[in-house]
C-alpha positions in Angstrom: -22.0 -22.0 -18.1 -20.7 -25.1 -19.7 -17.4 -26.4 -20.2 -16.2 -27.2 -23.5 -15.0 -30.6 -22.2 -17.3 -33.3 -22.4 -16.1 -35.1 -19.6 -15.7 -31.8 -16.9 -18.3 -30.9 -14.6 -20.2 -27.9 -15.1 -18.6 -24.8 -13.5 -21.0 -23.5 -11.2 -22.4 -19.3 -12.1 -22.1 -18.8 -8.2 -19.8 -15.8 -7.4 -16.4 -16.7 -6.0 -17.3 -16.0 -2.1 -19.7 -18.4 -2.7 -17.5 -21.0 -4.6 -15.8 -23.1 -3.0 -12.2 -23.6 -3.4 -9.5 -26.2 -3.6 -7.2 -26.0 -0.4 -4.3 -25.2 -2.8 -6.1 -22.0 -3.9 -7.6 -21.1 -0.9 -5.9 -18.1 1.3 -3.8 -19.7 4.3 -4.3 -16.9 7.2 -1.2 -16.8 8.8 1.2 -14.3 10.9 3.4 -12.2 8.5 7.0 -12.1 9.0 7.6 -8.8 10.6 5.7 -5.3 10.7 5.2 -4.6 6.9 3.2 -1.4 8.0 6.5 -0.6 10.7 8.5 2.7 10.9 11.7 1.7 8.8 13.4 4.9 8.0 12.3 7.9 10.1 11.2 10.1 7.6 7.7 10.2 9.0 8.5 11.1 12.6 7.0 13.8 14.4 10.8 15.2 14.8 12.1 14.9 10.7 8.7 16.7 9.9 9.0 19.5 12.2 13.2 19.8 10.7 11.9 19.9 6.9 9.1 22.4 7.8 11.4 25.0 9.4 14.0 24.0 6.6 11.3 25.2 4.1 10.5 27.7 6.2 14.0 29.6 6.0 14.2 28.8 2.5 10.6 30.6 1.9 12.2 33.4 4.3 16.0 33.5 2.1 14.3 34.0 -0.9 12.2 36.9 0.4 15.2 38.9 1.1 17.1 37.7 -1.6 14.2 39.0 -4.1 13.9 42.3 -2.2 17.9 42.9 -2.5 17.7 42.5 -6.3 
């Protein structure tokens, strides 16, 4: 593969983990800034689960009876 500049090098058909790249381009492996992958909210706990299953579960269980009374 050719450029269409005279004057440019060739680029080379090697796949991009073989290319080389420029230090600007390449990935700078660094620490992140803070847990990204951290509990935040709690919404995930062990605890808020277990609350929103029984939740559902009387829900399930109030509109049993509610369909029997009808």
């Amino acid at each position: 593969m050719r450029s269409q500049d005279t004057e440019r090098e060739p680029v080379p058909g090697a796949r991009d983990a073989e290319r080389p790249l420029p230090d600007a381009r390449r990935t700078v492996a660094r620490r992140s800034e803070g847990h990204k992958n951290a509990l935040k909210h709690g919404d995930y706990t062990a605890e808020a689960i277990t609350r929103r299953r029984a939740i559902a579960k009387l829900l399930r269980e109030a509109k049993a009876v509610l369909k029997e009374v009808s």
